[in-house]
C-alpha positions as CSV (number, residue, x, y, z in Angstrom):
1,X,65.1,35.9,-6.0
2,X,62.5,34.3,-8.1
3,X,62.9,31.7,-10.9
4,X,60.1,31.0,-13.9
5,X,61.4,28.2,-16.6
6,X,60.1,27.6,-20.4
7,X,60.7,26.8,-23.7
8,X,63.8,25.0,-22.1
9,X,64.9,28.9,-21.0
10,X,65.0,29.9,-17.3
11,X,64.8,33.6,-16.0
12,X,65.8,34.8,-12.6
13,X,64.4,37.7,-10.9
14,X,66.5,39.5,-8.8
15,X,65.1,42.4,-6.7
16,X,67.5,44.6,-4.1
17,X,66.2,46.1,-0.9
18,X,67.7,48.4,1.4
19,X,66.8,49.8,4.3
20,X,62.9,49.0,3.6
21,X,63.5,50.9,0.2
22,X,63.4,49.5,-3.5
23,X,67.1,49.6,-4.8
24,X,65.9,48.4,-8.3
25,X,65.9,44.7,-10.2
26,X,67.6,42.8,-12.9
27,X,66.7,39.6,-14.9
28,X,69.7,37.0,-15.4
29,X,68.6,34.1,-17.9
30,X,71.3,31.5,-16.4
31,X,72.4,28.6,-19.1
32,X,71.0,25.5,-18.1
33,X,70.3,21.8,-19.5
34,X,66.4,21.6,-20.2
35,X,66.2,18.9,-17.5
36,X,66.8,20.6,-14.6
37,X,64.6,21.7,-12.2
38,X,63.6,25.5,-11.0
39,X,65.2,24.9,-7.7
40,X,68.3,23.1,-9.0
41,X,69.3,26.3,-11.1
42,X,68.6,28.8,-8.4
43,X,70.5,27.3,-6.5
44,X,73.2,27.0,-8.8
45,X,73.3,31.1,-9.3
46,X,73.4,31.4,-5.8
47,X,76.1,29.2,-4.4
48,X,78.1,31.8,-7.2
49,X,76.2,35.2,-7.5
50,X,77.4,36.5,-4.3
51,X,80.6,35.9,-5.3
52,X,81.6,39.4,-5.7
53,X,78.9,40.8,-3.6
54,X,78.4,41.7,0.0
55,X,75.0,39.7,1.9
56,X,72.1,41.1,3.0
57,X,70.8,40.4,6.2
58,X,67.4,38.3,4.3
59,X,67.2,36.6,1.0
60,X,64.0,35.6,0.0
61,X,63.7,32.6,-2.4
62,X,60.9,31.8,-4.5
63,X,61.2,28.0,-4.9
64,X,62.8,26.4,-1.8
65,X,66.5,25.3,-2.5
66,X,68.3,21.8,-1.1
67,X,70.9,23.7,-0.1
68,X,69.2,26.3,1.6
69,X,70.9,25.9,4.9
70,X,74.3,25.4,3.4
71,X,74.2,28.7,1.7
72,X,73.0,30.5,4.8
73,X,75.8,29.2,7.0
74,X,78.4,30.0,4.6
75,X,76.9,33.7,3.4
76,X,76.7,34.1,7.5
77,X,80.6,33.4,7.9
78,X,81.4,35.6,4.3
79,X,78.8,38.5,5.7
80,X,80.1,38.4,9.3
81,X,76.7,38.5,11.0
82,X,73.5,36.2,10.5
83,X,72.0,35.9,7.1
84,X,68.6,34.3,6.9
85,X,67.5,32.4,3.7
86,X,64.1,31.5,3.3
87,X,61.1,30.8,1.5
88,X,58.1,32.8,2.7
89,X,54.8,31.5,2.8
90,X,52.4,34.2,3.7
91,X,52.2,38.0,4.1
92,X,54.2,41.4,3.2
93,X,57.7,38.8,2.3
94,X,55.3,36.4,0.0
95,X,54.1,39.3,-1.8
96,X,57.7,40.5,-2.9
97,X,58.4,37.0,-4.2
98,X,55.1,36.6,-5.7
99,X,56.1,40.2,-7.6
100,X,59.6,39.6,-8.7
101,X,58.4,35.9,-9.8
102,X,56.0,37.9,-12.3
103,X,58.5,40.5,-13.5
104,X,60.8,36.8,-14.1
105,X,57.9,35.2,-16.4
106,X,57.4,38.7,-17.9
107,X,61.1,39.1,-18.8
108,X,61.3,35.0,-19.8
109,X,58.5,36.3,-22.3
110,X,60.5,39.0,-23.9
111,X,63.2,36.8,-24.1
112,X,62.0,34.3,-25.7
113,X,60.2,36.4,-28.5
114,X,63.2,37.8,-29.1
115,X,64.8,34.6,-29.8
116,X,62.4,33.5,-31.9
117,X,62.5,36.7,-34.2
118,X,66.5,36.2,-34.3
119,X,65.4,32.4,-35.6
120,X,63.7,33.8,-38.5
121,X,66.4,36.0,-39.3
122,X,69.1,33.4,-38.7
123,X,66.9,30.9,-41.3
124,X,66.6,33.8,-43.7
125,X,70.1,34.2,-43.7
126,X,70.9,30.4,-44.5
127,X,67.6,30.7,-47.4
128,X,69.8,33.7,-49.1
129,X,73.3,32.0,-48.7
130,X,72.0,28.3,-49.6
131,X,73.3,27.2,-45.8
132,X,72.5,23.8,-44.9
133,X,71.1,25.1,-41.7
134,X,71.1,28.5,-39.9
135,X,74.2,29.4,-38.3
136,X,74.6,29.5,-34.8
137,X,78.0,31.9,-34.7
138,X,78.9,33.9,-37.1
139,X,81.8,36.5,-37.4
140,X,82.2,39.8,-38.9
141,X,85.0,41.4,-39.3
142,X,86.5,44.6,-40.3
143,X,89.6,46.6,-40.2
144,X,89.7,50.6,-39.5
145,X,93.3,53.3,-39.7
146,X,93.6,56.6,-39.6
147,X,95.8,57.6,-42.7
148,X,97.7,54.5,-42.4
149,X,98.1,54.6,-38.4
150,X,96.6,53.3,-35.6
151,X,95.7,49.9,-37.6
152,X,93.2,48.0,-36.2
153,X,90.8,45.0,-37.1
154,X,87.7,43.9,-35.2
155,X,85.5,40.9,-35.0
156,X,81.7,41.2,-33.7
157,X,79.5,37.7,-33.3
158,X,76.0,36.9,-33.8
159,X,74.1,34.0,-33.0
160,X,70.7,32.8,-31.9
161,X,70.7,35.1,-29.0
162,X,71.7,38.2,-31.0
163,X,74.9,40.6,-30.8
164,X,77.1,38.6,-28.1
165,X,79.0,41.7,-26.8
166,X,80.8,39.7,-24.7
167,X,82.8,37.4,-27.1
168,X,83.7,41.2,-29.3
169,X,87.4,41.4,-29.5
170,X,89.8,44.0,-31.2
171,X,93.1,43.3,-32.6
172,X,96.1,45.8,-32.7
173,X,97.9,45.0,-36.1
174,X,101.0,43.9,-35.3
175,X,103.0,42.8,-39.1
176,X,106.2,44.4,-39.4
177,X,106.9,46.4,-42.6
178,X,102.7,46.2,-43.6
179,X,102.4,49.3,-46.2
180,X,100.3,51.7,-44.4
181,X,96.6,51.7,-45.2
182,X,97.0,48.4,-46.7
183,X,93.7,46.9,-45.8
184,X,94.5,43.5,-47.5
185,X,97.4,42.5,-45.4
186,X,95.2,44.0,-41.9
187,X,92.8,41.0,-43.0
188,X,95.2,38.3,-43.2
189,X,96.5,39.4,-40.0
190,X,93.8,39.5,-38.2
191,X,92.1,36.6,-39.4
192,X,95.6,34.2,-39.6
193,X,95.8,35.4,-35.4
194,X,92.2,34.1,-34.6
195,X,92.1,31.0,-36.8
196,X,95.5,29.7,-35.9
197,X,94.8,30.3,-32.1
198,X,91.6,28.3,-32.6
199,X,93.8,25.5,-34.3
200,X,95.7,25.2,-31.3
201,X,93.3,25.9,-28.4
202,X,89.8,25.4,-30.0
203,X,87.8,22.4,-30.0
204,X,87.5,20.1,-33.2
205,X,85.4,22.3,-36.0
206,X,83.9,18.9,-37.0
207,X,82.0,18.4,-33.7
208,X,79.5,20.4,-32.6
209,X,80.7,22.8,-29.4
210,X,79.9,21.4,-25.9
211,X,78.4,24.6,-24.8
212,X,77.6,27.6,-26.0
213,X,79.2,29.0,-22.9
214,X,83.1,28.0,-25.0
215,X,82.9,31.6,-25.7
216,X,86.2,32.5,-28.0
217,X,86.7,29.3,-28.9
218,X,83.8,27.9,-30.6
219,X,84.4,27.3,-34.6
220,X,81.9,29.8,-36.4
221,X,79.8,28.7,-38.4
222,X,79.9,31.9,-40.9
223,X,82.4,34.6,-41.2
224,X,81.3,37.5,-43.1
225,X,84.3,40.5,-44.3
226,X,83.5,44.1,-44.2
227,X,85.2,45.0,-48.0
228,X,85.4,44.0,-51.4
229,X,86.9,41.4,-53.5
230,X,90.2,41.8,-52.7
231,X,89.4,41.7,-49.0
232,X,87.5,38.1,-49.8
233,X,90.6,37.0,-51.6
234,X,92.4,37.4,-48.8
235,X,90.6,35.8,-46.3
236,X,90.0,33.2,-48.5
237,X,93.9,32.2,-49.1
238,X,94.2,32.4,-45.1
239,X,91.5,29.8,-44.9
240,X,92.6,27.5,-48.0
């Protein structure tokens, strides 16, 4: 594990090993506040990333944790045989750290640029739209049937770190009695489900979110509908 921090952004390297044998890497770019330190946030995603996932025999660490012994005493009892967790020094071990910490600062880079090019389009948008400031979520939504059946509407979000796949979600339409095809009602229905849940479950739309990590129930900032006036006149009445 190796972990490179800037721009207030951290990236960590993880590379797997089995058997002597490179099982291939990933970069995760954990959330953190811009005041904590390398080591604080690694060992943060350790204490949770193996979680779900069975220890090796070594971890190798790039920045030397606080709670390096705790984790190894508790991976130890979840693994059922010794796990060692260290931070090499020299040698073969050193070298592996010393790679994945580059492939970390490389992958930090790439983030980053990319989050700067979705800032110009973000402040583009707001330019075109006469937005006090870019948004930071914004909603799309659309409806789709197939001759009347099998209604369905769909909401996709956007924000400073692109497409947030995650946070997607599909609605079924549900209204008793809608005409079929009838595109109109499928927008009220979907929009008067997600903005009355976040009525009742969301946090105040007047105050900024607490962390982007509030997922479904952040307050967007924009909503954009897939359709034409009378779709807007529809999700306008479910908002006034």
């Amino acid at each position: 594990f190796a972990v490179h921090q800037e721009g207030g952004y951290f990236c960590i390297e993880v590379f797997f090993f089995r058997t002597g044998q490179n099982w291939g890497n990933r970069a995760y770019f954990p959330r953190a506040e811009k005041s904590f330190t390398c080591e604080e946030v690694l060992g943060a995603f350790l204490a949770q990333f193996y979680d779900d996932k069975p220890p090796p025999r070594l971890v190798l660490l790039s920045h030397d944790i606080e709670e390096r012994a705790l984790l190894a005493s508790a991976l130890t009892v979840k693994a059922g045989f010794k796990v060692e967790v260290t931070t090499p020094r020299r040698g073969e071990k050193k070298d592996l750290v010393a790679h994945a910490l580059t492939n970390a600062r490389e992958a930090l880079g790439r983030k980053l640029a990319d989050t700067a090019t979705q800032a110009r389009l973000l402040q583009g948008l707001a330019t075109a739209l006469s937005l006090r400031e870019p948004p930071r979520r914004v909603e799309v939504y659309d409806n789709s049937h197939i001759q009347g059946t099998n209604a369905v509407g769909a909401m996709i979000v956007a924000g400073p770190d692109g497409f947030l796949k995650s946070q997607y979600r599909k609605f079924n339409i549900r209204s008793e009695g809608l005409t079929p095809g009838d595109d109109y009602a499928m927008m009220r229905e979907v929009l008067e489900r997600r903005f009355k849940r976040l009525l009742t479950q969301g946090p105040d739309p007047a105050k900024p979110a607490e962390s982007s990590d509030e997922t479904t129930q952040q307050w967007p900032d924009l909503v954009i509908i897939d359709g034409g006036r009378g779709q807007l006149n529809a999700a306008q009445a479910v908002f006034d």
